[in-house]
C-alpha positions in Angstrom: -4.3 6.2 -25.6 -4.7 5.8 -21.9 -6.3 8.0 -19.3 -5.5 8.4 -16.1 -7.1 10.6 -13.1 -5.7 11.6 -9.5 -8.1 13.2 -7.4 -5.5 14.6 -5.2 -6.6 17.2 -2.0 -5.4 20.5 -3.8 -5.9 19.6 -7.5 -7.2 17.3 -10.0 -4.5 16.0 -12.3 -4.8 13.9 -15.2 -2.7 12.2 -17.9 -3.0 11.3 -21.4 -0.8 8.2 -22.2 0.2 6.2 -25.6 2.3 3.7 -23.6 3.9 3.2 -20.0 6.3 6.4 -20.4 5.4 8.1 -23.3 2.9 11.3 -21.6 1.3 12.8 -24.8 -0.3 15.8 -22.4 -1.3 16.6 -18.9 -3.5 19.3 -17.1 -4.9 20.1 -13.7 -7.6 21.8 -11.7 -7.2 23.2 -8.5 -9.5 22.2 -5.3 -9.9 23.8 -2.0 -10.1 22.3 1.7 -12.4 24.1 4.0 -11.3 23.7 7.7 -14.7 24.6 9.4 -13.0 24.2 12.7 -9.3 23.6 14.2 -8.0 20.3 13.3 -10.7 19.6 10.5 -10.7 19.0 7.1 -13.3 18.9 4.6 -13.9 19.0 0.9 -17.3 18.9 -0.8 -17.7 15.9 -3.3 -19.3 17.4 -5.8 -16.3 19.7 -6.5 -13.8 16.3 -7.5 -16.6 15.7 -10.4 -16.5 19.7 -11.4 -12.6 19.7 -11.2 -12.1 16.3 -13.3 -14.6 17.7 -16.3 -12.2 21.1 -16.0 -9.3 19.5 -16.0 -10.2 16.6 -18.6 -11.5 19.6 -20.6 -8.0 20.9 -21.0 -6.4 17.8 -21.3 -8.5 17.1 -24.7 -8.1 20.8 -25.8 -3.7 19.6 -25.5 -4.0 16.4 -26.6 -5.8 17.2 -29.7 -6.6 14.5 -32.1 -5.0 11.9 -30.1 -8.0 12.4 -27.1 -10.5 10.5 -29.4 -8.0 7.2 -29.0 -8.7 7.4 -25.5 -9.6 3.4 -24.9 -8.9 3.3 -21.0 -9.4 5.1 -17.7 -8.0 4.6 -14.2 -8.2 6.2 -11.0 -6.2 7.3 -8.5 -6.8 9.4 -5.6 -6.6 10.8 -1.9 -7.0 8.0 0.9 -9.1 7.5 3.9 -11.5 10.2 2.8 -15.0 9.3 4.2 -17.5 9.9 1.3 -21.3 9.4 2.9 -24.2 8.9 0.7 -27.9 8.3 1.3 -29.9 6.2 -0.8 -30.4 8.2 -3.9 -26.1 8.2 -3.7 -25.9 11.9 -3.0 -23.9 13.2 -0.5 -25.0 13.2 3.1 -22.4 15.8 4.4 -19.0 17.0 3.0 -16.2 14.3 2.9 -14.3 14.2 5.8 -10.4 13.9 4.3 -7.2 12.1 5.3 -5.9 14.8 7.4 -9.0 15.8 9.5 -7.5 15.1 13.4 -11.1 15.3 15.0 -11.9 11.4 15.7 -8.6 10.6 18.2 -11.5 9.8 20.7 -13.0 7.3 18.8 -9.4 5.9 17.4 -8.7 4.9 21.2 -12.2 3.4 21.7 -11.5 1.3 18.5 -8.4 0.0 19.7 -9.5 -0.8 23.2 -12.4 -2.4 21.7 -10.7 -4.5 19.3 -6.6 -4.7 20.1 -5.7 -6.6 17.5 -7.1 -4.6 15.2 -3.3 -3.2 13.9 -2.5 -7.0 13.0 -5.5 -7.0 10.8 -5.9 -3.9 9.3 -2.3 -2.9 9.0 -1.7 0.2 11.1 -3.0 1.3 14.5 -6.6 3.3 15.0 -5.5 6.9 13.5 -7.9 10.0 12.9 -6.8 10.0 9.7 -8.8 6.7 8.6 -12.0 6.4 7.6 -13.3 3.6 10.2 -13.1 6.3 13.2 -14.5 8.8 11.1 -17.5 7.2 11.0 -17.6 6.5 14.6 -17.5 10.1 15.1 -20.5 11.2 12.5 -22.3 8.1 14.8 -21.9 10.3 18.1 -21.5 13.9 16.8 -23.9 13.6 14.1 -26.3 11.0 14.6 -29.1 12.4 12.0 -26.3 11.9 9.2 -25.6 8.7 10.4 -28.4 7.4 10.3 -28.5 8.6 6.5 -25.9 6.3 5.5 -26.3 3.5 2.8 -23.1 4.0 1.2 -19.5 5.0 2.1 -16.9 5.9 -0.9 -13.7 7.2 -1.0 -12.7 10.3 -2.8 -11.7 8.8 -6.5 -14.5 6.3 -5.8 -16.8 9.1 -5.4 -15.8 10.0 -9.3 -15.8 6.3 -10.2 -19.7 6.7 -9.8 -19.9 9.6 -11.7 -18.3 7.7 -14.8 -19.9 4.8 -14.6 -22.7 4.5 -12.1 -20.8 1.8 -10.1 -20.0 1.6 -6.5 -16.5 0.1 -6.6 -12.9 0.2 -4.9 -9.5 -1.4 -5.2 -7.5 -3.5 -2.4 -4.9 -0.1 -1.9 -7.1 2.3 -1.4 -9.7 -0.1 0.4 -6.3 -0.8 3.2 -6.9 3.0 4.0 -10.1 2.4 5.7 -9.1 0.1 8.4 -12.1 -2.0 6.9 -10.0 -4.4 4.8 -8.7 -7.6 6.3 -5.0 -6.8 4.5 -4.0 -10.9 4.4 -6.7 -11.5 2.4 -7.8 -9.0 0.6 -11.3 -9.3 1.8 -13.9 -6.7 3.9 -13.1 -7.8 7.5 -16.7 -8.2 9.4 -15.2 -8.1 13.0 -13.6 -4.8 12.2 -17.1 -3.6 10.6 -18.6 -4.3 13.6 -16.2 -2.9 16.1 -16.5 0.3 14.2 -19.9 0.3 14.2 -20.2 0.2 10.1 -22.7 -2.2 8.3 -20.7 -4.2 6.0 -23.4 -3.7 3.5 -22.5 0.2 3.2 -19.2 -1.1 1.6 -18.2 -1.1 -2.1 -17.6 -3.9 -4.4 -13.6 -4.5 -4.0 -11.8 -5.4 -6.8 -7.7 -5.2 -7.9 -6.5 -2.3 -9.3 -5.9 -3.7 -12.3 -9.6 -4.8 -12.8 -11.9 -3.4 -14.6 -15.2 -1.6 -12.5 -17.2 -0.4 -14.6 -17.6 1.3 -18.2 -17.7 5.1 -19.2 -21.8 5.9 -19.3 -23.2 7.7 -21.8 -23.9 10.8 -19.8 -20.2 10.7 -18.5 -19.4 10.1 -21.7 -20.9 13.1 -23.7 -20.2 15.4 -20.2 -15.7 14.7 -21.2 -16.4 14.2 -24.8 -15.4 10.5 -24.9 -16.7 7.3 -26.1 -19.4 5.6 -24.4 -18.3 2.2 -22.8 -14.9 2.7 -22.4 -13.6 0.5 -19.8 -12.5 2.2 -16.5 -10.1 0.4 -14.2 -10.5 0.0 -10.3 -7.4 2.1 -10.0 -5.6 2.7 -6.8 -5.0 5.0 -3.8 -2.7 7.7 -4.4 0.6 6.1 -2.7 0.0 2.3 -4.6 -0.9 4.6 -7.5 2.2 6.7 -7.6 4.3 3.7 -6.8 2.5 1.8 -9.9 4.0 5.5 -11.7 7.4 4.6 -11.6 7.8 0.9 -11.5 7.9 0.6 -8.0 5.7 -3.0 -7.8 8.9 -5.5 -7.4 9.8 -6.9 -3.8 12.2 -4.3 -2.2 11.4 -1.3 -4.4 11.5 1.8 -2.4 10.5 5.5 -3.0 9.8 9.2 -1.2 6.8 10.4 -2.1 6.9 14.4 -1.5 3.0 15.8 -2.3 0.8 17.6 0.0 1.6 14.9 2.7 4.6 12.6 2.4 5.2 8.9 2.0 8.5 6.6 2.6 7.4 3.1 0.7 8.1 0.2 0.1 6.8 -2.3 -1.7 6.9 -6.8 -0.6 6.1 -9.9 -1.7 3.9 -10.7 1.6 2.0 -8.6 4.2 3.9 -7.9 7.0 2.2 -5.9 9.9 4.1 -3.3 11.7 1.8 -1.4 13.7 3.8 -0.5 16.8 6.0 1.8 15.0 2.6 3.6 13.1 3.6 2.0 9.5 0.7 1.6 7.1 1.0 -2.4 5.9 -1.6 -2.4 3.2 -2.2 -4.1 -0.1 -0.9 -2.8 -3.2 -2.6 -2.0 -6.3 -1.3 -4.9 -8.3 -2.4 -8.6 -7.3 0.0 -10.2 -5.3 1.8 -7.0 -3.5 1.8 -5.5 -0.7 4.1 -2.2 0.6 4.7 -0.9 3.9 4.6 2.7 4.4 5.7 5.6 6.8 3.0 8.4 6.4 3.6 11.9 7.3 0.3 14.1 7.0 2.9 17.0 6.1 5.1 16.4 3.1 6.5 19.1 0.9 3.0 21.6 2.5 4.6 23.2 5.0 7.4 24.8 2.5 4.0 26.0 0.6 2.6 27.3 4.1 5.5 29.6 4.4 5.6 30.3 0.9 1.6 31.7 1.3 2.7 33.3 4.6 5.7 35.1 3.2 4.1 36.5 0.2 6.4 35.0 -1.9 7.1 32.3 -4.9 7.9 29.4 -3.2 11.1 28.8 -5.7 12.2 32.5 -4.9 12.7 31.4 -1.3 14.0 28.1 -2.4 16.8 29.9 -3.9 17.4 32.3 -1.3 17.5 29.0 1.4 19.9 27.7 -0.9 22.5 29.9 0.5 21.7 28.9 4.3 23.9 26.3 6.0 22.4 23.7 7.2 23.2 23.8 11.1 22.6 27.8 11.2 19.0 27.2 10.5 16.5 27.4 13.0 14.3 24.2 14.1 11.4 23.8 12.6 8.6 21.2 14.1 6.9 21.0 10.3 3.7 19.2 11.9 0.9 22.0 10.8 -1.8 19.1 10.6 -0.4 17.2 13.2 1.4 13.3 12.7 1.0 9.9 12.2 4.3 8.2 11.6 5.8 7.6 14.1 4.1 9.8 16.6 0.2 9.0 16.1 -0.2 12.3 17.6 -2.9 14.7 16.3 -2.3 17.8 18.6 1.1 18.5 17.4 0.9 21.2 15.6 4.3 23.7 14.1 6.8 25.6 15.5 10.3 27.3 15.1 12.9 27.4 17.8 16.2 29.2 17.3 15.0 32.0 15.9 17.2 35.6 16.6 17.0 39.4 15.2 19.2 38.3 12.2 17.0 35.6 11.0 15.0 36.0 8.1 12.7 34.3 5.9 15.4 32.4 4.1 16.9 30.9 7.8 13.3 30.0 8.0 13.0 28.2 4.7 15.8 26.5 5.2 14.6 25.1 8.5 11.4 23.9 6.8 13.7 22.4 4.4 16.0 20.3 6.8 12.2 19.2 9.2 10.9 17.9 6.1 14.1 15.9 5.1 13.8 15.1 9.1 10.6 13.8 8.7 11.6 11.3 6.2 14.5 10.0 8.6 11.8 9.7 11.5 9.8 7.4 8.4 13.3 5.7 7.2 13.7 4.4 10.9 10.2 3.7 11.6 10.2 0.9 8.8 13.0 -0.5 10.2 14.1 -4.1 8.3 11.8 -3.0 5.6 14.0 -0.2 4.7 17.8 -1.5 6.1 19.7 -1.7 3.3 19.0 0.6 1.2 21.2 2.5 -0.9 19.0 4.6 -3.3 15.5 6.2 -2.9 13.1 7.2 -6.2 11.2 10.8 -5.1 8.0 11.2 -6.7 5.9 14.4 -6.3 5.3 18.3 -6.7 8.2 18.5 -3.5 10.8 16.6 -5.9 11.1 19.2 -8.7 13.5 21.1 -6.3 17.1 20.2 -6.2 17.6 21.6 -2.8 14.7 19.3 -1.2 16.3 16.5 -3.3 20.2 16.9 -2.1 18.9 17.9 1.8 16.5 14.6 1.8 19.9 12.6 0.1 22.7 14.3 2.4 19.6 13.4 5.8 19.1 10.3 5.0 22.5 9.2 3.9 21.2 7.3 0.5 21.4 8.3 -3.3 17.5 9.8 -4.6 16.6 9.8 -7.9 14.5 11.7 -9.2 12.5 10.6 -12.8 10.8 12.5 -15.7 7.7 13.5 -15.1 7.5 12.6 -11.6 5.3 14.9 -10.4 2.5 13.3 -12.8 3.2 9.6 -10.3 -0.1 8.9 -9.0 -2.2 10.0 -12.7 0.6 8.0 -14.7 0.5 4.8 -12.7 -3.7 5.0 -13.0 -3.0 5.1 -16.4 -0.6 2.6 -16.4 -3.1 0.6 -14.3 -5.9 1.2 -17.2 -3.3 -0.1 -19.7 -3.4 -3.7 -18.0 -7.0 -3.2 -17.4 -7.9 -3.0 -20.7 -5.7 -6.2 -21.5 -3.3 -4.7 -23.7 -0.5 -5.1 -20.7 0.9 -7.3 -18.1 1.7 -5.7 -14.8 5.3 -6.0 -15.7 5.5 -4.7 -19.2 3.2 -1.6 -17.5 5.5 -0.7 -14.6 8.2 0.5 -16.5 10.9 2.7 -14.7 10.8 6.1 -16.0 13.7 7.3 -17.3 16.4 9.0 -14.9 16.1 13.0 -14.4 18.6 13.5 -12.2 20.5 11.5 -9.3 21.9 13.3 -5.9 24.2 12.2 -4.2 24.5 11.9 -0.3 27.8 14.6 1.0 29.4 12.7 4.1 30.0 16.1 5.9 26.3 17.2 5.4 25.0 14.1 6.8 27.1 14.5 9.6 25.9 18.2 10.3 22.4 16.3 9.8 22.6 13.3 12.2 23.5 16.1 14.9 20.6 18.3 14.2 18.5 15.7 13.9 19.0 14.7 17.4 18.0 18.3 18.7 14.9 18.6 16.2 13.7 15.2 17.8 14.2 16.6 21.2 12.2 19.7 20.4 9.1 17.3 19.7 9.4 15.5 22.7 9.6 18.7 25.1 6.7 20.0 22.6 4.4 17.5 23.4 3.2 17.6 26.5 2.3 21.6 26.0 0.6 20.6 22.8 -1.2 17.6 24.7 -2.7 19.6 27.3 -4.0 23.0 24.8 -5.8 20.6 23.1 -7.7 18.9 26.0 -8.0 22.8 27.4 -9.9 23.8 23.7 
């Protein structure tokens, strides 16, 4: 048996696994964001640890019997979170998470300081990295900073709660902007340009290494053995890829969570960061994957599901019966965006709206942005993603067969959706423990999950699409000057 654990930004969810597709149980544990201020985001790291022993809790109480053949651990979770810890390792401050938009300031100092930094680091200066967070605590909180021995990210953060070590892989490490992506190595020019000692950094390993061993205390705490081994793991998009196979030159997938993720896995590293693609190492040795990342996936349809009152599949079903081009336009960026518009002030909107909308017009315009959003990411990639004439979707997003068919019918391309895709990230850390513990290869491992259901692209559909699509992208481009200039007003 095989444990894996995804300390994702609204719940913990972990895995139990005999084999690379065979799921003997699974549970979860919720989290919550606090958003102290407008354009933050912030989780305390103590609450990852108190959410994994809940949700590892009722993963033994389903497994049963088969939790004491537990032999291997691996981790996956959120990126670019900025875990600070003094000397004694304890938290400094809460982490500041992936989709906190408060260092833009420091992202252009960073690039003006250091221009090829894109090349190196595989993407462009973005808030949502951890480099220009810590350029921000620097200025904006210089007793905190000067706190500082360690810096973690989010699963990392768990990592030493398991086993005492201070440890990352190569995927998650690419997050950072610290990591010299060519070479898999800690980048010193980069350090220094972001004002981050080099020695604050953890040990980087593969994600298919092993960091550490389960410690007693951990141990007794989740009612393991002692000693078992616990893999570096990966971040959540090399993780989720790892999930479903997706580790072979060329394999693509939609990755539909709390944010959203068009990737693609290659052979070599190839940088891309005028059009805001992520270029990072993957969590196998040997692979890299370019990415479009959108800071809103399948949320927003959550948003209005909270602001509505209502289950979200109730208004999925109620969309459902919306045509596509009757819809209002929907701007779906409640956090802002990175690819392709690097633009943190963006914020959401409708447009179109008249007395005889209602809430499933809206939903269906949530809908068709999303699917929108993936097309913006499609053509961002560029040669990375020409060609292709199926997509895998992975995710809590990809359980709907209306947000399947709109994403196929949008982007013009068969999706596929597998068993159990929702449990991507926690499977492939599993998956990654498997080969940890030397019971795998990578390629006996990443196994493609069997087929749940295929959707096809309808020609008409995409044509009412490409048209829309046009109008949604002008909507954003009249939007952003207004949103440009309330945020340098606030």
């Amino acid at each position: 048996m095989y444990l894996g654990i995804d300390i994702g930004t609204s719940a913990v969810k972990a895995v139990l696994a005999s084999g690379p597709s065979a799921v003997t149980a699974t549970a979860h544990a919720p989290l919550e964001v606090s958003r102290p201020r407008p354009g933050w985001s912030e989780q305390d790291p103590g609450i990852w640890w108190a959410a994994t022993q809940v949700a590892l809790g009722a993963l033994k109480e389903t497994a049963g019997p088969a939790w004491d053949g537990a032999k291997a651990i691996g981790l996956s979770g959120q990126m670019h979170g900025a875990v600070l810890l003094d000397g004694s390792r304890k938290p400094i401050r809460p982490a500041i998470l992936w989709n906190d938009g408060r260092s833009a300031a420091q992202c252009a100092k960073l690039a003006a300081a250091m221009p090829e930094i894109g090349e190196i680091s595989g993407a462009i200066p973005m808030p949502g990295f951890t480099a220009p967070k810590l350029m921000w605590v620097r200025e904006h909180e210089p007793e905190a900073y000067a706190q500082i021995k360690h810096v973690l990210l989010p699963k990392d953060f768990v990592r030493l709660a398991l086993t005492g070590e201070l440890a990352t892989d190569m995927a998650d490490a690419a997050g950072t902007m610290w990591l010299n992506e060519a070479t898999r190595s800690w980048d010193t020019a980069t350090c220094d340009a972001s004002q981050t000692d080099r020695a604050w950094l953890p040990r980087l390993l593969e994600g298919t290494e092993i960091s550490g061993s389960l410690s007693a205390e951990a141990a007794a705490a989740l009612g393991l053995k002692a000693g078992i081994p616990v893999a570096a793991g990966g971040g959540d998009a090399a993780a989720g890829a790892m999930g479903i196979g997706a580790v072979a030159d060329g394999d693509a997938f939609v990755s539909l969570g709390t944010s959203g993720q068009f990737f693609v896995t290659s052979e070599s590293y190839a940088a891309n960061p005028a059009a805001a693609v992520h270029a990072y190492a993957h969590c196998v040795p040997g692979r890299w994957f370019q990415m479009a990342a959108m800071l809103n996936g399948a949320s927003p349809m959550q948003w209005f599901a909270e602001f509505a009152q209502e289950d979200i599949g109730a208004l999925l079903s109620e969309a459902a019966l919306i045509d596509t081009d009757t819809a209002p336009l929907f701007l779906p960026y409640l956090t802002g965006e990175r690819t392709p518009h690097n633009d943190p002030n963006i914020r959401g909107a409708f447009y179109g709206l008249t007395p005889a909308a209602g809430r499933a017009d809206a939903m269906r315009g949530i809908i068709n942005a999303v699917a929108y959003c993936f097309c913006d990411g499609r053509d961002s990639l560029g040669a990375a993603a020409a060609g292709l004439d199926q997509v895998a979707a992975i995710g809590g997003g990809a359980r709907s067969d209306l947000v399947l068919q709109t994403l196929s019918d949008a982007l013009g391309v068969s999706m596929v959706r597998f068993a159990d895709a929702e449990q991507g990230p926690a499977l492939g850390a599993a998956r990654l423990a498997m080969v940890a513990s030397g019971d795998m290869i990578v390629a006996e491992a990443a196994e493609t999950p069997e087929t749940d259901r295929a959707f096809e692209p309808n020609a008409e559909e995409t044509e009412r699409h490409a048209r829309t699509l046009e109008r949604w992208r002008e909507l954003y481009r009249a939007l952003k000057p207004f949103a440009a200039g309330s945020a340098a007003a606030s």
